[in-house]
Structures are given as structure tokens and as C-alpha cells.
PADREN-436784 format. One record per atom (N, C-alpha, C, CB): residue in one letter; x, y, z. Coordinates in steps of 0.2 Angstrom, whole numbers, plus 5000, padded with zeros to 4 digits. Glycine has a CB too. Layout:
AXYZ;...
END
This chain:
X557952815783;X557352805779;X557552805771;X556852855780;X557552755767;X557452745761;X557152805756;X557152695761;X557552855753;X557552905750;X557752895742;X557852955755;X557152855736;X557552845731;X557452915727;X557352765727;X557852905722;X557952935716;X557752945711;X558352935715;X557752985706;X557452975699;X557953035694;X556452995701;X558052995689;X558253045683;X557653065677;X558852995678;X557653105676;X557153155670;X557353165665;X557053225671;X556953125660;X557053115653;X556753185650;X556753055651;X557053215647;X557253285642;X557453285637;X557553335643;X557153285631;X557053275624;X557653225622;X557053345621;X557453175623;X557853115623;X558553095628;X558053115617;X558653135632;X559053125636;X558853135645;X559553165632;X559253105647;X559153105657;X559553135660;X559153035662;X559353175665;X559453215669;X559653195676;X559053265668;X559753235682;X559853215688;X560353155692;X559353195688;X560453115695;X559453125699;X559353155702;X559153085704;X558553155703;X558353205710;X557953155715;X557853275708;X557753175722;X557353145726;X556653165724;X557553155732;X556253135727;X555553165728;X555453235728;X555353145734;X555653255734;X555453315735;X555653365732;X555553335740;X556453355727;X556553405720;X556153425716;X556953395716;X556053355715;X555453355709;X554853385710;X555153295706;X554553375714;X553953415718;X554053485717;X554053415726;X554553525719;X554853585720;X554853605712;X555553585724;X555053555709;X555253585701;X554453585697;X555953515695;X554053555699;X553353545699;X552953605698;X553253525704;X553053625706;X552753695708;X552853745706;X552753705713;X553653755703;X554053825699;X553953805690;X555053825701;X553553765690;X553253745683;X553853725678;X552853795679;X554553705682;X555153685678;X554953625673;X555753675683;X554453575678;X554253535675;X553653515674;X554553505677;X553353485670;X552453485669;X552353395672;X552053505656;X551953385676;X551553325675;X551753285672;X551053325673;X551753285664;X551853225659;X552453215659;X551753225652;X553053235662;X553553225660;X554053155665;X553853295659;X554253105660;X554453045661;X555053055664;X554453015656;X554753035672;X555552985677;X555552915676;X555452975686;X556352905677;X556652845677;X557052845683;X557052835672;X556552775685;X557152745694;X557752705693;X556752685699;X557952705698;X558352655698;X558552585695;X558352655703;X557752575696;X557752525693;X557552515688;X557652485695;X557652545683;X557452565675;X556652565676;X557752485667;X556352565681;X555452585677;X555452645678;X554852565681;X554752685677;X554852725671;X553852765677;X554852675660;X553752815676;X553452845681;X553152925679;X553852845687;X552852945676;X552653015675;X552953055683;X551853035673;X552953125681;X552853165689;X552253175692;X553053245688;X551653175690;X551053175690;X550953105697;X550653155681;X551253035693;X551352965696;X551552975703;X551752925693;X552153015700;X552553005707;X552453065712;X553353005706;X551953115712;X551653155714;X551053145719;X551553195710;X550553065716;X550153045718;X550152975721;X549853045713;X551052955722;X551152895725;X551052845720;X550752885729;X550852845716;X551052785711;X551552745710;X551052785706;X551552685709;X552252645710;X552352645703;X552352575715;X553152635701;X553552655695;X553252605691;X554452645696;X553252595684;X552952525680;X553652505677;X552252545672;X553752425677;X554452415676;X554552415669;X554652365678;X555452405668;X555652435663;X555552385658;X556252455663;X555752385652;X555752365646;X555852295645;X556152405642;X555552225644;X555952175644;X555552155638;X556152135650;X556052125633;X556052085628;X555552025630;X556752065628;X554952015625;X554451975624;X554651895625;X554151995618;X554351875628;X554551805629;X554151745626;X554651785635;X553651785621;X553351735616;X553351735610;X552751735617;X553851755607;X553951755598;X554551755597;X553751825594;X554851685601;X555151615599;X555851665597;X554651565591;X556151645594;X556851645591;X556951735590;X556851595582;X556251785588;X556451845586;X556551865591;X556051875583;X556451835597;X556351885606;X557351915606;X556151795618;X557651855604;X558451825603;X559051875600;X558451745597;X558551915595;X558851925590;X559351995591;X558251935585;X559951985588;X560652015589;X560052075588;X561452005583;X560352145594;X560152195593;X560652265589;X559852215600;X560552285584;X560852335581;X561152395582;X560552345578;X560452415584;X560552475587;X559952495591;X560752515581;X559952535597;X559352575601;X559452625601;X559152555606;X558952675599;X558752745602;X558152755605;X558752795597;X557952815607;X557552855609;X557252895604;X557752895614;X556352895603;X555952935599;X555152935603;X556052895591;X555052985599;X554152985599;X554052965591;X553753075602;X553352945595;X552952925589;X552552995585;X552352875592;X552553025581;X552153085579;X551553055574;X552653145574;X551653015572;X551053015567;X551052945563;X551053075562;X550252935562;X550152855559;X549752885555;X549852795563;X549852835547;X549352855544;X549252785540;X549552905540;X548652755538;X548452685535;X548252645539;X548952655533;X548152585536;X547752535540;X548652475538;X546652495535;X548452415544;X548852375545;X549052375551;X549152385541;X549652375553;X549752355560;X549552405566;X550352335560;X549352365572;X548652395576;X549452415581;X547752325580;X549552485581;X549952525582;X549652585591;X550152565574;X549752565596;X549452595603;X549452645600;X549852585610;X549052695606;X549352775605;X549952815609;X548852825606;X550552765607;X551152795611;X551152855614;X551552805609;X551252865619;X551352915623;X552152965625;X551052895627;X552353005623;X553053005626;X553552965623;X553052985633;X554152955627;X554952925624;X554552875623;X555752915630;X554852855616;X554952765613;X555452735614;X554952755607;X555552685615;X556252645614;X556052605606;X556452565623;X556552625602;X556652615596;X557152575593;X556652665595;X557152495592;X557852445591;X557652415585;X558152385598;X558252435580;X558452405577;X558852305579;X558652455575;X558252255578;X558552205577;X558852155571;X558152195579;X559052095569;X559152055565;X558652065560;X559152005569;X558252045561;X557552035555;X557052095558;X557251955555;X557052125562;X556452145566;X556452215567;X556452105571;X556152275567;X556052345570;X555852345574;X555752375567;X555752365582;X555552355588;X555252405590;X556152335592;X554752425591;X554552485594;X554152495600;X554152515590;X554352515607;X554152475612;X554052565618;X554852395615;X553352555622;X553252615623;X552852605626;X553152655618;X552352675630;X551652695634;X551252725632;X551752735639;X550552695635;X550252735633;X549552745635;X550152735628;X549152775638;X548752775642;X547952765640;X549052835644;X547952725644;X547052705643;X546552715649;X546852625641;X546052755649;X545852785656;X546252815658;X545552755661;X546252805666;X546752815669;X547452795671;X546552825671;X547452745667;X548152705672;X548452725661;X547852565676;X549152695666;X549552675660;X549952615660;X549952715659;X549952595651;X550052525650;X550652515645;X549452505647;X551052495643;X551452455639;X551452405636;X551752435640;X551852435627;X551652375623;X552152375617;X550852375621;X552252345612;X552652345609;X552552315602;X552952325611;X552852345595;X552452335588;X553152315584;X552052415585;X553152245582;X553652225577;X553652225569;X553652155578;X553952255567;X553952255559;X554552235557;X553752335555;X554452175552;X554852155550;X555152195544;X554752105550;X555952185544;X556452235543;X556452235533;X557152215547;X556052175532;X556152195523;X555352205521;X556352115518;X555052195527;X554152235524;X554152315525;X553352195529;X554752345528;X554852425528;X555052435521;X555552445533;X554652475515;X554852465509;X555352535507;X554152455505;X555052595510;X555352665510;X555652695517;X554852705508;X555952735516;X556152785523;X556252845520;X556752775528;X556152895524;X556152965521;X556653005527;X555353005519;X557153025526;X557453055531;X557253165529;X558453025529;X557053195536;X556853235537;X556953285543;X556453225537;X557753295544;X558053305551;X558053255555;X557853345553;X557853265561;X557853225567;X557353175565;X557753275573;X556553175559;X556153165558;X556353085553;X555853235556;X556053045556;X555852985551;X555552955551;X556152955550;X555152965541;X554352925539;X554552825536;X553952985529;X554252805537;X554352745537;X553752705534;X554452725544;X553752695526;X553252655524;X553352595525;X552952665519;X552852555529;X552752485529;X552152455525;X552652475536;X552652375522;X551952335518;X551552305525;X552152245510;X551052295523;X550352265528;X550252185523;X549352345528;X550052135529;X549952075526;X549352075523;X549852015532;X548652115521;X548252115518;X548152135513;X547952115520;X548252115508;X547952135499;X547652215499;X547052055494;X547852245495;X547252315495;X547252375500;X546452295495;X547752365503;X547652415510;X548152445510;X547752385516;X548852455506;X549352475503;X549852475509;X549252545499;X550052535509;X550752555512;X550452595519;X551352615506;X550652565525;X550452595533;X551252655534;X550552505541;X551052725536;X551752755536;X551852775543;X551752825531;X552052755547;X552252785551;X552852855553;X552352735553;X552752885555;X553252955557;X553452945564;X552753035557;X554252955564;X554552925572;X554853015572;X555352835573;X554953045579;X555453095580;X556053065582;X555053155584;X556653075581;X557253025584;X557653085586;X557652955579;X557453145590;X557753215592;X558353255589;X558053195599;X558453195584;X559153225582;X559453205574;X559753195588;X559553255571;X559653195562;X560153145562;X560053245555;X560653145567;X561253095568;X560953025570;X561653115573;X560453015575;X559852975577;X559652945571;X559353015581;X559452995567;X558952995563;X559252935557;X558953075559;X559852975555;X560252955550;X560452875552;X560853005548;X560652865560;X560952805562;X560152755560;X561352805572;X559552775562;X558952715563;X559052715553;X557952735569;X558952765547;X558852735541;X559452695539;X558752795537;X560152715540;X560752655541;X560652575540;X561152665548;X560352595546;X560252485548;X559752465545;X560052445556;X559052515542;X558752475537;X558952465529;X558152505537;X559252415531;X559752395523;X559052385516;X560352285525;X558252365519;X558052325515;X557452375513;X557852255518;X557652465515;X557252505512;X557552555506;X557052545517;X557052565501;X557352615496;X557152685498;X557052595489;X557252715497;X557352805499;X556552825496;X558052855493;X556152845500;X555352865497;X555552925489;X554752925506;X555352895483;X555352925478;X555453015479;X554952895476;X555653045477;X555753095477;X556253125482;X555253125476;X556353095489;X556653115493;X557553115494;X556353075497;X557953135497;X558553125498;X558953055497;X558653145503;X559453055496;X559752965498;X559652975505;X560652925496;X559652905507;X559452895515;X560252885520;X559052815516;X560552915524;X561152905527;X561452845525;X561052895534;X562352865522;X562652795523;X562452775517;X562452735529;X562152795511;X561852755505;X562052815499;X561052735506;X562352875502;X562552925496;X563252925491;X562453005499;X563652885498;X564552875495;X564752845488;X565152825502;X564052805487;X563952745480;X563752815475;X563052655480;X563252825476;X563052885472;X563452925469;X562652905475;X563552955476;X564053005472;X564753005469;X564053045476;X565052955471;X565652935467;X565752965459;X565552855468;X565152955453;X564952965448;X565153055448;X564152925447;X565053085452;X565253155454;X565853195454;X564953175459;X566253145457;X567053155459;X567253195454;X567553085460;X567553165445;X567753205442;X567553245437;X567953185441;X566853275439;X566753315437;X566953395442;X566153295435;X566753365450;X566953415453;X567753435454;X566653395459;X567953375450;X568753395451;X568953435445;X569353335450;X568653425440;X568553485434;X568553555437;X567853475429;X567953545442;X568053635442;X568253655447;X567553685440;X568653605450;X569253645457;X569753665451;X569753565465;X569853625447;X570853635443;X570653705438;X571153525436;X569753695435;X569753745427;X569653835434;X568653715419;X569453815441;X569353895444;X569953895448;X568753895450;X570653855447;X571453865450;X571753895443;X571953775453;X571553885438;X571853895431;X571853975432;X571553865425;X570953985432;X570754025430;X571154105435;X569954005431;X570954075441;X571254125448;X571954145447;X571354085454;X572354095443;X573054075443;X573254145436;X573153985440;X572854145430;X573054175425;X572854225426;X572954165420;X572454265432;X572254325433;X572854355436;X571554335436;X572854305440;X573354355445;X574054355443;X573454325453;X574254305435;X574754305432;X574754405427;X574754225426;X574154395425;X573854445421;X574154515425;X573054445421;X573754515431;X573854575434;X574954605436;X573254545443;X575054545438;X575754555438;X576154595434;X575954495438;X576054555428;X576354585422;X576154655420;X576154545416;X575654665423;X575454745420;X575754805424;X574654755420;X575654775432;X576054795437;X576854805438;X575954765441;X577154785434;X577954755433;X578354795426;X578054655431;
END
């Protein structure tokens, strides 16, 4: 009898596999809660709750087959993130639930995810093109994202992504080449080596004027000692 498997996604990363009946078991010892997202074998995707109830897995992630040339587009890079927070009007954004799949494309920002209406759950996905991203703000693992909106007067849509990890973090601000750093904030990953260059010799000034310094004390001390 056909006994499939499932890996457990934990704060951006998968675990296992386990069978059914592990997960069950990890269930009941509260190792694990309900919400927490299985992946089958065959990349779909399942709460514990689902697969406690018999639900069959919702399939995995495929690339939209109605927006022409962008479906195509060389992918960059992909991580894992949650959505934390929206703020503004402009692009009509689900209410993600759980792991995101987060890709950097060619021209395009890819944000593709679950989310739950009544009772069932659904899938969907939100394109922002990569030069109407105007800022980013790097915040640990944490990255804000202002986006322009196609309507006059409605300003800047911000979205907040969690990407588990500042290395995550720093790789998704990287590939946006066509954002400036949200005023007051840090340079954005990969964008400080220009900057700081202008720093080099002055910090060499005071590696050589605190070798001098060290140097004549301990000349000092010698001589008195001798």
C-alpha cells in the first residue's frame, strides 16, 4: 500500500520526510501546530490541519501562462519569505498566508503564495515591475519595499517581506539594481564597496598614526628601562 511522504517547512527551510502517521503523532505532542506547511513529493503544498482531514495536496507553483513574454523571463534569483505587512493603495496584494516564493526576475518581482478564503485555500500571484520598486530598506532578515502604483495621487504602496535571514535579505535588495536606499536608511547590500572606497585613506591614516603612536611608547618605555 502506497504510503507517501511529506517534508515540513520551518522557518524557511524543510525538514523530513515523514509519513502520515508521524505527523499525526508530532501533532498530538504539539511538536507541530495545524498551520504548519507540508510539502509532497510532488512539490504541492498541504497544511497539517489538510492532511489530518484528508485533503488532497494543492499543486506546486507554476509560472503564469498568460503574461506573454514576462511568464519567460531569466529568473535571478528565488527565496522563501512571509509577507508581514502592507501599507497603501495600489496593487490588490491577497492576504498571504505562510511561506512565499519570492523571485527575482528580468524585469519583474514575483511574489507567488496562499491564502485562505473561507474555508478552502487558494493561490495567487503579484508582479511588480522591477523599476517601479523606487526604495528598499534593509532591516535584518526584514525587507520594506516601496512601490510606485499606476494612479496619480496614491503615492508609494510599501510592502514588508520577512526573508528569515539578513543574507536572504541582502541577496533579494542586490538584484534590485533599479532601487535607491529609503532615505535615511543603510546602503542596500552589494551597493556600499562604491561608497566606501572615499573612506579607505583616511582609515589608513589612523591604522599607521596608532602604529607610530604604540611604536614610540614602547620605544619610550625601553629606554628608561635600559
Amino acid at each position: 500500500m502506497d504510503n507517501p511522504v511529506y517534508h515540513v517547512v520551518l522557518e524557511g527551510r524543510t525538514i523530513g520526510p515523514y509519513d502520515r502517521r508521524t505527523i499525526v503523532g508530532m501533532r498530538i505532542k504539539k511538536t507541530l501546530t495545524s498551520d504548519h506547511v507540508l510539502v509532497g513529493a510532488d512539490g504541492g503544498k498541504l497544511t497539517v490541519a489538510e492532511l489530518v482531514h484528508g485533503s488532497p495536496t494543492q499543486p506546486a507553483f507554476e509560472p503564469s501562462r498568460g503574461d506573454g513574454a514576462a511568464s519567460y523571463s531569466v529568473v535571478q534569483a528565488t527565496c522563501p519569505a512571509t509577507l508581514v505587512e502592507v501599507e497603501g493603495k495600489g496593487y490588490a496584494i491577497p492576504p498571504f498566508k505562510g511561506e512565499l516564493e519570492v523571485r527575482v526576475q528580468t524585469k519583474v518581482l514575483r511574489i507567488a503564495g496562499r491564502y485562505r478564503e473561507g474555508r478552502a485555500w487558494k493561490e495567487d500571484r503579484v508582479k511588480f515591475p522591477l523599476e517601479d520598486i523606487a526604495h528598499a530598506r534593509l532591516r535584518g532578515s526584514i525587507v520594506d519595499l516601496w512601490v510606485r502604483t499606476s494612479k496619480a495621487g496614491e503615492g508609494l504602496q510599501r510592502l514588508t517581506l520577512d526573508m528569515f535571514s539578513p543574507e536572504a535579505a541582502g541577496e533579494l535588495t542586490e538584484k534590485l539594481t533599479h532601487s535607491a536606499p529609503w532615505p535615511g536608511s543603510e546602503p542596500l547590500a552589494g551597493r556600499a564597496a562604491a561608497g566606501s572606497t572615499m573612506l579607505h585613506p583616511l582609515l589608513w591614516a589612523a591604522v599607521v598614526g596608532s602604529a607610530v603612536l604604540v611604536g614610540t611608547i614602547l620605544v619610550w618605555t625601553l629606554t628608561r628601562r635600559f
